[in-house]
Structures are given as structure tokens and as C-alpha cells.
C-alpha positions as CSV (number, residue, x, y, z in Angstrom):
1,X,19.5,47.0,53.9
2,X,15.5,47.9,54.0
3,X,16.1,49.9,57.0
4,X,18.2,52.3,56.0
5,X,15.6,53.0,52.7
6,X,13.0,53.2,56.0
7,X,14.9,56.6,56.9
8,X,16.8,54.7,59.9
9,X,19.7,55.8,59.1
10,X,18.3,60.1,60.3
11,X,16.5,57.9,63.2
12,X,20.2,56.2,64.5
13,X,22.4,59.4,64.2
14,X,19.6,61.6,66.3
15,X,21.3,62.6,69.2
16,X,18.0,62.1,71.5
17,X,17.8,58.2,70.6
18,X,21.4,57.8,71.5
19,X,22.3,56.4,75.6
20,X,25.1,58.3,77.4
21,X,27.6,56.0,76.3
22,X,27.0,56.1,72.4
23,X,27.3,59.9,72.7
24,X,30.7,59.3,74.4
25,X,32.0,56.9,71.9
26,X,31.1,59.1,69.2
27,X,32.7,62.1,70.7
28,X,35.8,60.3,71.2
29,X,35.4,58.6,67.7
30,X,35.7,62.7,66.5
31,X,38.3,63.8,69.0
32,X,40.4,61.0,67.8
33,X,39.8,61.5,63.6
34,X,40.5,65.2,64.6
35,X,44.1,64.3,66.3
36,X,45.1,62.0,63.7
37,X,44.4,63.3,59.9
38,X,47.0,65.5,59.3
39,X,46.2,68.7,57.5
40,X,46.9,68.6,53.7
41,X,45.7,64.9,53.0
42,X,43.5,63.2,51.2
43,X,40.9,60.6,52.5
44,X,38.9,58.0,51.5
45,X,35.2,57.1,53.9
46,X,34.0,54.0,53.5
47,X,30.1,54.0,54.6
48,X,30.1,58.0,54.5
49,X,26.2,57.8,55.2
50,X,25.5,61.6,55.6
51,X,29.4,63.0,55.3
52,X,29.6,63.8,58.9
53,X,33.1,62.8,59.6
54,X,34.4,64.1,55.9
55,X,32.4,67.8,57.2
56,X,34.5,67.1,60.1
57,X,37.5,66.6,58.8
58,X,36.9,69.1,55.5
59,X,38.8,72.0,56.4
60,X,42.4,70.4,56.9
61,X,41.7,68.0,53.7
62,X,43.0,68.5,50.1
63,X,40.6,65.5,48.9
64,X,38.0,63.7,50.1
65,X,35.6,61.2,48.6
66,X,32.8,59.6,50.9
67,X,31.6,56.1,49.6
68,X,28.2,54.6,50.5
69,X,25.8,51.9,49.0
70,X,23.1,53.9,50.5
71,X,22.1,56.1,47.3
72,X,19.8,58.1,49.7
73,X,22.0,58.6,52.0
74,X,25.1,59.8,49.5
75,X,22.6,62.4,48.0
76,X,22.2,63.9,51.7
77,X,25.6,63.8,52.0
78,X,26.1,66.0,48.9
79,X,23.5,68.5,50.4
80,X,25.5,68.7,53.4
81,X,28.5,69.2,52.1
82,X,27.6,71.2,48.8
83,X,30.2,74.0,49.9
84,X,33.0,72.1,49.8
85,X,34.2,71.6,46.1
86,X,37.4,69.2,46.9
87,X,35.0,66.3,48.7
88,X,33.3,63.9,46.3
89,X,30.4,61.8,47.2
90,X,29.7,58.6,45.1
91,X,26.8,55.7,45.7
92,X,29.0,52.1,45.3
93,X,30.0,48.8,47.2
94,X,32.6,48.8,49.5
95,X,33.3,45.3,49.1
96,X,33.9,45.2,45.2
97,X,35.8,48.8,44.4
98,X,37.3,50.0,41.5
99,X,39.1,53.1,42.9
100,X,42.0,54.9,40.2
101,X,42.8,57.4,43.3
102,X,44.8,56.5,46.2
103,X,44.9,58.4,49.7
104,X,46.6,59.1,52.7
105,X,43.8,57.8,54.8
106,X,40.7,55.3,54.7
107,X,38.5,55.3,57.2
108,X,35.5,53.2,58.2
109,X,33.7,54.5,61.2
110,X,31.4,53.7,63.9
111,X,30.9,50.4,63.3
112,X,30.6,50.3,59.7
113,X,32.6,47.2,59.6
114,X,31.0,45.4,62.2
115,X,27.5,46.0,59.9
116,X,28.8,44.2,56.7
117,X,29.4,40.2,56.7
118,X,31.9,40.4,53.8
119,X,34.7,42.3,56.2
120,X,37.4,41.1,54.8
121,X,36.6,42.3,51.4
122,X,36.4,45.7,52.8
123,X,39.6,45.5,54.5
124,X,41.2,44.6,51.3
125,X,39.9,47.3,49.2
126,X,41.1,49.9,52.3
127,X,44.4,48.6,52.0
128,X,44.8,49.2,48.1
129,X,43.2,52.3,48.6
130,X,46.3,53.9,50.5
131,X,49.8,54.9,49.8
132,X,52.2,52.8,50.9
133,X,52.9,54.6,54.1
134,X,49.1,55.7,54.3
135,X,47.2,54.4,57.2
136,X,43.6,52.8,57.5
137,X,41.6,53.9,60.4
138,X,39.0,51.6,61.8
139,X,36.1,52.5,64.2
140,X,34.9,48.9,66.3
141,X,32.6,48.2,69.1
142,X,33.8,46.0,71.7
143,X,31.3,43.5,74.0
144,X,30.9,46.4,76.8
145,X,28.7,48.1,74.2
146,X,25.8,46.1,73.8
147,X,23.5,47.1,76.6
148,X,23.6,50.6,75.2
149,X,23.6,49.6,71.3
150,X,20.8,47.6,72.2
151,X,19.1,50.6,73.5
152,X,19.9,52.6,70.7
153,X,18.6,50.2,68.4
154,X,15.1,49.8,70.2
155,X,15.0,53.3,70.7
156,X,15.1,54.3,66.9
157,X,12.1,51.6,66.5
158,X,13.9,48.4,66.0
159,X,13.3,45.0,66.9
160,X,15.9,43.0,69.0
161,X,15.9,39.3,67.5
162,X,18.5,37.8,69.0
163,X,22.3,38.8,71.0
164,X,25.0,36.7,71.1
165,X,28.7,37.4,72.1
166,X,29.0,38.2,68.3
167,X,26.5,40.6,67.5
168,X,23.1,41.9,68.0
169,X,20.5,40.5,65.4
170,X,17.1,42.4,64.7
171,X,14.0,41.2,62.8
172,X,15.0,43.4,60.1
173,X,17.5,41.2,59.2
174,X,20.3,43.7,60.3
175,X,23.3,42.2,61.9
176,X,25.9,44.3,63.8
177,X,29.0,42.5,65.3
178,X,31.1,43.8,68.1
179,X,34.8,43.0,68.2
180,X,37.7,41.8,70.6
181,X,41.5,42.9,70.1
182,X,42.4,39.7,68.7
183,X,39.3,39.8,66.0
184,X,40.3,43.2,64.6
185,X,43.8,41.5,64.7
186,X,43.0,38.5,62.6
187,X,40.9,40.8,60.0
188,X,43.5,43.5,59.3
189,X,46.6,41.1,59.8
190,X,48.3,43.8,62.3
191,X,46.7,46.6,63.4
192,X,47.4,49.2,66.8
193,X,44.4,49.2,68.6
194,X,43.1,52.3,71.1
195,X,40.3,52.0,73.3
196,X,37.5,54.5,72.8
197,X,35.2,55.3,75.9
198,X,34.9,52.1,77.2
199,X,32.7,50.5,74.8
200,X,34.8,50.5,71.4
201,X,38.2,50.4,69.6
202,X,40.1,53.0,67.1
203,X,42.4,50.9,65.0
204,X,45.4,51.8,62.5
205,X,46.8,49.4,60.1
């Protein structure tokens, strides 16, 4: 998307353009990934952006490989995480993947799902990315987070369009869905769902 080549992407993760209640969801969004990924594993990101949750989790991984379409933000990514020889970053579609590897986890975070139309595609690929007992970890908004998404979107220069009980819409062009339990159901096919500081789900399938 043309924002993200804008630089949005440095604008939308700076902590001063994020409300209260983004901070919280992304805090517990951490806390969360921290408690889960057991040390040892390997893990798959899809929509890395800058690496932050594979710097997060890097210490108690064997493997990780951060996947973006973003080829700006992947080469960031490899700057911020140039210490770590055992994560590998690579610029590709999440939607159409051709992965050899398979993990213990995949994860797609903050709301990456909710920012591609083709979902189910990347639902499909995360599930023939993991073992057979590995687990898929999802990071969802839910409808009690659009006032402050909203705000955080204005507040790193975009244009509200349109808001429906779907998603918010800018003039960009960027579309950004929010979910209920029984969405994230129907996409993953079964799925234990958490609620994350009010505004947003942690999912396992």
C-alpha cells in the first residue's frame, strides 16, 4: 500500500501518536507472545514490518524468519536485528507462500490480518506453515477499538474516509477491519480466543 512507501509505517509504531489504549493493547499483545513461545522454537511472522516482535521474542528462539511485502520495511528489520544470526528476514506475499521450512509458531500480529482483504489465504498459508501440533497465534481488534484506532490513524497524518461496523476506511485507500469472536471463528475454522485490553483479541488455532 502507498502509505507504507510514505514512511507510515515509522509514523504508526511511534509511541507519541499512539492513545492510551493502543499502548495497552500493544503491551499486552507482548506480555502475551512473551508467556506463550516456549524457549527453543522456531517461528514464523507474518507482516514482520520492522522485526519488533521476532527482537522480542529472539532470545528464547532457535529460528525465526520475519515475512513482509513491505521491502522497505524488511530491510529495517534486518538493521534491527543484524545481531541475531538465527532470524531471517525476507520481502514476499503472505497470501501466496512457498515456504520449504515449517515451525512451531506463526504469528500475525496487531492487526495484520485485519489490514489484508484476502484473509483467508493468509490463514491457509499459517496453517501449512506449522507442525502438526504447532500453533498459529493471531493478534485482532475488536469494535471497542475504533475510537482510539481512529485517533491513531489521524494522528500519524491520515485521512478518515469512512467507519462502518467492519472497518475503518481512509482516502488512502487503506482498509483495516476489526473482528468479533464469531468472525475469527469462521476464518480459522476453531480457534481459542483471549481478550486483550479491552479493545482486541489473541487467538490460537
Amino acid at each position: 500500500m502507498s502509505i507504507y512507501d510514505a514512511g507510515w509505517l515509522a509514523k504508526f509504531l511511534d509511541s507519541k501518536n499512539q492513545p492510551q489504549e493502543i499502548k495497552d493493547y500493544l503491551r499486552e499483545e507482548n506480555k502475551l507472545l512473551l508467556e506463550k513461545i516456549k524457549k527453543g522454537t522456531s517461528l514464523v511472522d507474518f507482516g514482520c514490518g520492522y522485526g519488533r516482535h521476532l527482537e522480542l521474542l529472539a532470545e528464547r528462539l532457535s529460528y525465526g524468519l520475519g515475512i513482509d511485502i513491505n521491502d522497505k520495511a524488511v530491510e529495517q528489520a534486518r538493521r534491527n536485528l543484524s545481531k541475531y544470526n538465527h532470524i531471517e528476514l525476507r520481502v514476499a506475499d503472505c497470501r501466496d507462500l512457498c515456504l520449504r521450512q515449517t515451525f512451531d509458531y506463526a504469528i500475525s500480529m496487531n492487526n495484520t490480518i485485519g489490514n489484508i482483504e484476502e484473509k483467508e489465504k493468509v490463514i491457509a498459508e499459517m496453517k501449512k506453515a506449522v507442525f502438526p501440533d504447532g500453533r498459529c497465534i493471531l493478534g485482532l481488534y475488536n469494535i471497542n477499538s475504533i475510537e482510539p484506532r481512529v485517533l491513531w490513524y489521524e494522528k500519524t497524518g491520515l485521512k478518515i474516509k469512512k467507519v462502518t461496523e467492519d472497518y475503518i476506511e481512509t482516502d488512502k485507500g487503506f482498509r483495516s477491519y476489526h473482528f468479533t469472536k464469531e468472525e475469527i471463528i469462521r476464518l480459522t475454522g476453531r480457534c481459542d480466543i483471549l481478550s486483550i485490553a479491552e479493545i482486541g483479541y489473541f487467538g490460537f488455532f
